[in-house]
C-alpha positions in Angstrom: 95.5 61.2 -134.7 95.1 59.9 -131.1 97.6 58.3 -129.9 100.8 59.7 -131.5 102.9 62.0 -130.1 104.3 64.9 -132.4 108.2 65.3 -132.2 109.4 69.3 -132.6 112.2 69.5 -134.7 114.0 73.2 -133.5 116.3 75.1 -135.2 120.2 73.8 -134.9 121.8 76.5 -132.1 124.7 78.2 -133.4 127.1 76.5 -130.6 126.7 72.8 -132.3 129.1 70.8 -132.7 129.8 66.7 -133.2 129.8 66.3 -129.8 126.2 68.1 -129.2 123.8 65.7 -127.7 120.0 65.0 -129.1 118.8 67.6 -127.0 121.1 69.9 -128.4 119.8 69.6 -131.5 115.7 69.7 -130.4 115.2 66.4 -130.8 114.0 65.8 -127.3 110.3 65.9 -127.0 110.8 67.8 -123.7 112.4 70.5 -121.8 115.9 69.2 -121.5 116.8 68.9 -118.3 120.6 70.0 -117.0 121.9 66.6 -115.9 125.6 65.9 -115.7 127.0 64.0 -118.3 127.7 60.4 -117.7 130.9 59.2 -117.8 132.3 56.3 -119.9 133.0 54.4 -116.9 129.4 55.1 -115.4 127.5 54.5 -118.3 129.3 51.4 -118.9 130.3 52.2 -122.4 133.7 49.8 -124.2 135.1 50.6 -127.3 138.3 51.3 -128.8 138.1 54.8 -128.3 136.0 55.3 -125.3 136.0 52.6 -122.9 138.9 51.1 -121.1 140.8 54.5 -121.5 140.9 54.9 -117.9 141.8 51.4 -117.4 144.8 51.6 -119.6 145.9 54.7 -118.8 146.2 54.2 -114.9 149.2 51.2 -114.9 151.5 54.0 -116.5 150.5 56.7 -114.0 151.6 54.3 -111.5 155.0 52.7 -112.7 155.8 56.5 -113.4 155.4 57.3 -109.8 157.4 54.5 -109.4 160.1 55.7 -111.1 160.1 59.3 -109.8 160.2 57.8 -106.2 163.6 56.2 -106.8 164.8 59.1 -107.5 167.4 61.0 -105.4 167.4 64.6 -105.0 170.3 66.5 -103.0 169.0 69.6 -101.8 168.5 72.2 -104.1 170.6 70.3 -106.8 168.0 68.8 -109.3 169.2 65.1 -110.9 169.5 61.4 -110.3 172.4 60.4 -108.5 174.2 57.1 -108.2 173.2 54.6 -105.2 176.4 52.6 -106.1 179.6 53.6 -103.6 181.5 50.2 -104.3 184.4 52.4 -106.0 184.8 54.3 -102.7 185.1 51.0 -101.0 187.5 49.6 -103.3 189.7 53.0 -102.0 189.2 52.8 -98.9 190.2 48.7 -99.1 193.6 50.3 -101.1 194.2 52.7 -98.7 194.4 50.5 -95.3 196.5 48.3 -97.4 199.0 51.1 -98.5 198.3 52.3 -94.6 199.4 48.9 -93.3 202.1 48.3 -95.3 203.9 51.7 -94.3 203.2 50.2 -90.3 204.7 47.0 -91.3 207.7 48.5 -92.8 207.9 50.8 -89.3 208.0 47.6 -87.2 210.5 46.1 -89.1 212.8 49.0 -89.6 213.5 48.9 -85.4 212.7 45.1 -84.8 214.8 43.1 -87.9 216.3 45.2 -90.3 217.7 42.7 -93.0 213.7 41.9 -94.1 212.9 45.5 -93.3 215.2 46.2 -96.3 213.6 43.2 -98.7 210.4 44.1 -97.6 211.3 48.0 -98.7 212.9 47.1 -102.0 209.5 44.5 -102.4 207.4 47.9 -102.1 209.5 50.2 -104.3 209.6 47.4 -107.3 205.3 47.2 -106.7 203.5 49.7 -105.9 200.8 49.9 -103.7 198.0 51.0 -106.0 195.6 48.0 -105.9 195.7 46.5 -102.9 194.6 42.8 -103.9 197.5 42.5 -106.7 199.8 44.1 -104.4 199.4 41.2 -101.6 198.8 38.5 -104.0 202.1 39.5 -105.8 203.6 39.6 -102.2 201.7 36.3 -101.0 204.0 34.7 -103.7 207.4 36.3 -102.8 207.1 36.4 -98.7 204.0 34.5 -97.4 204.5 35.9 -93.8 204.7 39.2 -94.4 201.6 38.9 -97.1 199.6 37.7 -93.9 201.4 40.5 -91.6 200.0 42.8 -94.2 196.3 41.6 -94.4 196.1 41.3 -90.7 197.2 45.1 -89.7 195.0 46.3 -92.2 191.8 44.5 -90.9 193.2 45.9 -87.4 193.8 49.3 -88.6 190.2 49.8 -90.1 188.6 48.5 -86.8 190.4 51.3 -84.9 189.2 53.8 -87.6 185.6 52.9 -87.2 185.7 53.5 -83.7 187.2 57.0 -84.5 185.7 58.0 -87.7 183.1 60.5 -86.5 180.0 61.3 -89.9 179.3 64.7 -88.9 182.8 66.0 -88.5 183.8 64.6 -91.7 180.6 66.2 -93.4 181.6 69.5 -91.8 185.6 69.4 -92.7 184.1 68.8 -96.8 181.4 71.5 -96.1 183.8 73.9 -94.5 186.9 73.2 -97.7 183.9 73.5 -100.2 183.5 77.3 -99.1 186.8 77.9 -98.6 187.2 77.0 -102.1 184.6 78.9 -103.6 185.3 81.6 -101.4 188.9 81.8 -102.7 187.6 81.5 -106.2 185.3 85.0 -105.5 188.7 86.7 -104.0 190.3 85.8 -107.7 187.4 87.0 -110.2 186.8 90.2 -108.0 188.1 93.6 -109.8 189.4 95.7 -106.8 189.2 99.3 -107.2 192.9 100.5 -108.2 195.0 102.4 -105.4 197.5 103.7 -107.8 197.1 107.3 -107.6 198.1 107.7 -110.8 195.5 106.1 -112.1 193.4 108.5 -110.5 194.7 111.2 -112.1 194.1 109.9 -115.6 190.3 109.2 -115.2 190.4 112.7 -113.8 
């Protein structure tokens, strides 16, 4: 009849599967062509299972490369490693304190003896472990020395600063690391025996 087109129907290929396409199958009323497949986001397509996927999935690619690059890696050591170092200031701020103190109790040991012995006696009843109950305890007893205290350790520390040198102290923890590990090796290591006698019973 003139004007209809007839539509082949070919046989199904042995490769089909749900995902063939029309042409797959022989429905096409032509060669089929080798085009590229479209995808979801250039065809336009939006459903629950195809469109948007892309969309959705990109925020979490991102926030987890956001939370890989706050991550710290030392070296070769793999792991996440604390940013916080408020507890090593909180030792160092005990330490000048326990440091000034013992250069208060020097002064007054040569310059006035009678508070060089309240002020030792003051130190032996309290000791100098945390540094803001130590001079808060002493602020209470002796006011003067309490501010003696707080000033020589603010004084101290300035002097440190200007002294402390980063790479040496990075080198003196480097070089006792080894030093420990090496003595460690010497420990574990089996030497050969020198006894001759020993010897002569393997032989």
């Amino acid at each position: 009849m003139a004007g209809t087109q007839t539509m082949v129907i070919g046989p199904i290929p042995s490769g089909f599967s749900p995902r063939s396409s029309s042409c797959d199958l022989g429905l096409c009323s032509g060669p089929p062509s080798r085009r590229p497949a479209a995808s979801p986001s250039r065809t336009g397509l939006c459903s629950s299972f195809v469109g948007g996927w892309g969309d959705r999935r990109r925020p979490a690619v991102r926030s987890r490369k956001r939370r890989e690059r706050n991550r710290f890696i030392v070296d070769e050591i793999a792991g996440q490693y604390e940013e916080s170092f408020e507890d090593i200031h909180g030792q160092l701020i005990n330490f000048f304190t326990y440091k000034a103190v013992r250069t208060v109790l020097h002064q007054l040991y040569e310059m006035n003896p009678p508070k060089y012995i309240w002020f030792y006696n003051f130190v032996t009843n309290n000791q100098v472990k945390d540094g803001a109950r130590f001079l808060s305890s002493l602020g209470k007893e002796h006011q003067e020395l309490a501010e003696r205290v707080m000033v020589t350790r603010l004084h101290l520390y300035g002097k440190w600063i200007k002294k402390c040198d980063h790479a040496m102290m990075y080198q003196r923890i480097s070089d006792e690391n080894l030093k420990l590990m090496r003595e460690r090796l010497m420990e574990t290591v089996i030497w050969p025996s020198e006894d001759p006698n020993a010897e002569n019973l393997d032989s």
